[in-house]
N, C-alpha and C positions, 0 to 999 in steps of 0.2 A: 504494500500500500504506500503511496507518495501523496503525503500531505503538503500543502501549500499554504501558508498564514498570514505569510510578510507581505501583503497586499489582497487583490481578490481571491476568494475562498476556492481551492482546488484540491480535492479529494478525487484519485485514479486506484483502480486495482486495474491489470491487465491493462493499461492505455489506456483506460474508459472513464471518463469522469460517473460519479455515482452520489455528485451532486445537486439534490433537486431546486428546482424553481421555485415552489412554494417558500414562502420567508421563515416562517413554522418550523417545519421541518429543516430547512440550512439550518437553523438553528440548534437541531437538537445534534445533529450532524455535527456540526462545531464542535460542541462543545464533545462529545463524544472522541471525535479527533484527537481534538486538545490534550483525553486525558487517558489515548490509544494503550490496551493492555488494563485500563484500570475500571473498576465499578463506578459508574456515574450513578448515584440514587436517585429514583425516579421522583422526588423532593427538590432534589435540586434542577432537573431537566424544567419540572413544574415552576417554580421559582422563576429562570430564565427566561421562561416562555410567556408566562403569566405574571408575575410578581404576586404582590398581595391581591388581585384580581383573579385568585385559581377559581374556574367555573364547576358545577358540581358537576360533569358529564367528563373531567378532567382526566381522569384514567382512562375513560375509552377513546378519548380524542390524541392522548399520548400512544396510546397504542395504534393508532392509525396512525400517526405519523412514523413511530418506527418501521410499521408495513411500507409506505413508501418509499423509508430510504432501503430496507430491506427488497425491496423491487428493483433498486437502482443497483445494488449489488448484484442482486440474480443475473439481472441481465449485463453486466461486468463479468462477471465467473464464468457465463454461458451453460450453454445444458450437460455438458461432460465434464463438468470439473467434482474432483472429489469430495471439494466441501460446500454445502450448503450458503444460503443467505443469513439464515438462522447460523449456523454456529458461526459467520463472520462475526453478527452483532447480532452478541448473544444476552438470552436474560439469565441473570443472576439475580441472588436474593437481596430482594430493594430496589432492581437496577437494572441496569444495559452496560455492556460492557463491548468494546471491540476487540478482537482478538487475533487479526491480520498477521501474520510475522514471511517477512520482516516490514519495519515500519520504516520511512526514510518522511523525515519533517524537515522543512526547511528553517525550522527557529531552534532547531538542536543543532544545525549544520552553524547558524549564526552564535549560537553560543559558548561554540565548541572553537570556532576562530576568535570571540573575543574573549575568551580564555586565554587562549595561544598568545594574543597582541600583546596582553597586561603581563603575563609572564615575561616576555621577550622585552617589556617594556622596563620591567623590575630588574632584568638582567642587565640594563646596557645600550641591548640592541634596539634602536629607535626606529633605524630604516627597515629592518625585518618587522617590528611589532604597526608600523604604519602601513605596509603592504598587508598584514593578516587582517587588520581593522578596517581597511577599504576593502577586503572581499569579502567581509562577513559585511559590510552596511549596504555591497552593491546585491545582497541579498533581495532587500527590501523593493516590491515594488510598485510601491506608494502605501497608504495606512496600513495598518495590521485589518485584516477581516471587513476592506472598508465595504465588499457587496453582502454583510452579513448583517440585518436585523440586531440592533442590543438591546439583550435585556438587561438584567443588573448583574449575575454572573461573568457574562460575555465581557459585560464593561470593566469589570476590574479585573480579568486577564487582559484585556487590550490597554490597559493602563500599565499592568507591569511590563508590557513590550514595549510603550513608547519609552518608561522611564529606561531598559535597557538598551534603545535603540539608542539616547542621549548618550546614556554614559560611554557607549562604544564611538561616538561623535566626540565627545568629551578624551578620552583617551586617544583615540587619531590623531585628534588637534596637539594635544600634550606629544606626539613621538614628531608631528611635522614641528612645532616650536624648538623641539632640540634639534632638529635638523635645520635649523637656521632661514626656516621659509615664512616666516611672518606676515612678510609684504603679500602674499599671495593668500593669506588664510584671512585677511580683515575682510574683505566684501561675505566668504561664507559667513566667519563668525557675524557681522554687523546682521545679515538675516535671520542667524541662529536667535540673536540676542532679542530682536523682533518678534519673532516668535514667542519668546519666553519671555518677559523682561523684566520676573524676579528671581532669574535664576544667575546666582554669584558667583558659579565657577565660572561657566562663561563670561559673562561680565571680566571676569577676571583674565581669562585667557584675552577676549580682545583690547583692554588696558595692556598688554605686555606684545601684544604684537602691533598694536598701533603704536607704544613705546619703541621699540626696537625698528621701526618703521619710519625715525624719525621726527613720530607727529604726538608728542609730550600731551600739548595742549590740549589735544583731540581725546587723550586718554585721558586726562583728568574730566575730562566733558563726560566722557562715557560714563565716570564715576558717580560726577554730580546726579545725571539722567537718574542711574538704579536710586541713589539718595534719597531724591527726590519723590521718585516713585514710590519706594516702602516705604516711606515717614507719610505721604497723601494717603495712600490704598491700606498700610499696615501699622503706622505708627510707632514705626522702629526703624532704626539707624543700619548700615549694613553691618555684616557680621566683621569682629577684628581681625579677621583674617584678611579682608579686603580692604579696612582702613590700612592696616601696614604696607598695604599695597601700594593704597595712595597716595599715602607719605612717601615710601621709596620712589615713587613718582614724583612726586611736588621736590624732592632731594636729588633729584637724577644720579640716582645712588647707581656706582656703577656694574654693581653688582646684576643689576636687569638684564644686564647684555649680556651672562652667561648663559650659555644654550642650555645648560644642567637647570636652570630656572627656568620653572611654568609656575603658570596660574590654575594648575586641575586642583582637584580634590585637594592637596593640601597644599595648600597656597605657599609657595617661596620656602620651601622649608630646606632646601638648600642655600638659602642666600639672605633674608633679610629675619628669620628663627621666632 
């Protein structure tokens, strides 16, 4: 079976998608996928599907949707194959479970490279751990699940994809900084920070490559913006990890211009302590 997550929802056994059209069913599908080998309880299928809105006809109507996607299988398998639709996705007690082997997912493929980057980043190797980190992000193609119905299940797996999609953007940006490419990472990060813009590691990464790029003032600009921002929206100061940043900025300490200095997760802790 070859799952697909990191953008529209692609479920094949034999070359065949076995993905249905109704929104319902993808759904139970998904989630199913998501949790391939394991018992999904039919509580939480219901949950996803329904929320606090489960109708009393609810078990027969989940049972009809597993028959569909269990149709989409049959006809995947075709008529000679040794195993059933049923024992693909199978019922156990409380649940449904899928049972395919082997399974090949594309966010294990992406988690298993930014594994690899962060190691190789911890080691030294910057130019190796930034090639592993752009082939686990060119994974992605576009949202996590984005033709998939959410329920509130669905939503906070799709929440912890994006938060790992960041950090593996986050750590890329950290192995191209030590590789001395600055100038070329401010247009991504300036979108990045767009997108996000109370998020302080970045923030923090494009203060040091607009620093090392030259343009001081710009970085201190960038600083004020987040400032700004959480004291209006949250009523708090940035964290002291990003003030000391922006003192060492306002100091043009010159400790910034070592390539061993980023702005990820722990802010300067090779250089300004």
């Amino acid at each position: 079976m070859d799952i697909e997550i990191l953008g529209p929802l692609d479920v094949r056994m034999s070359g065949e998608s076995i993905v249905p059209t109704a929104g319902k069913p993808r759904q139970i599908l998904t989630l199913l996928a998501l949790r391939a080998g394991s018992v999904v309880p039919v509580a939480t299928l219901m949950d996803e599907v329904w929320g606090d809105a489960i109708p009393r006809s609810a078990n027969t109507t989940l049972q009809t949707y597993i028959l569909q996607v269990r149709r989409r299988i049959a006809r995947a398998l075709g008529p000679d194959a040794a195993a059933s639709a049923k024992d693909v996705l199978a019922t156990s007690f409380g649940g449904y479970r899928l049972t395919a082997r082997p399974v090949h997912c594309d966010m294990t493929d992406f988690h298993d490279l930014v594994a690899r980057g962060d190691a190789q980043l911890a080691e030294g190797d910057a130019r190796s751990a930034a090639t592993s980190l752009r082939q686990a992000l060119a994974l992605w193609r576009g949202p996590a699940l984005v033709d998939v119905p959410m329920g509130r299940v669905l939503a906070t797996e799709v929440l912890g994809m994006d938060e790992a999609r960041t950090r593996a953007q986050e750590l890329r940006i950290e192995a191209d900084l030590r590789l001395g490419r600055h100038t070329a990472l401010v247009g991504e990060l300036r979108m990045l920070v767009s997108q996000q813009p109370l998020h302080e590691n970045l923030r923090g990464q494009l203060m040091l490559a607009l620093y090392r790029s030259g343009h001081a003032w710009r970085a201190l600009e960038a600083y004020q913006h987040l400032r700004e921002t959480l004291v209006d929206e949250l009523g708090v100061d940035p964290s002291p990890r990003l003030q000391k940043l922006h003192q060492a900025v306002l100091a043009g300490d010159p400790r910034l211009e070592s390539l061993e200095t980023t702005a990820a997760g722990n802010f300067l802790q090779h250089a300004v302590g």
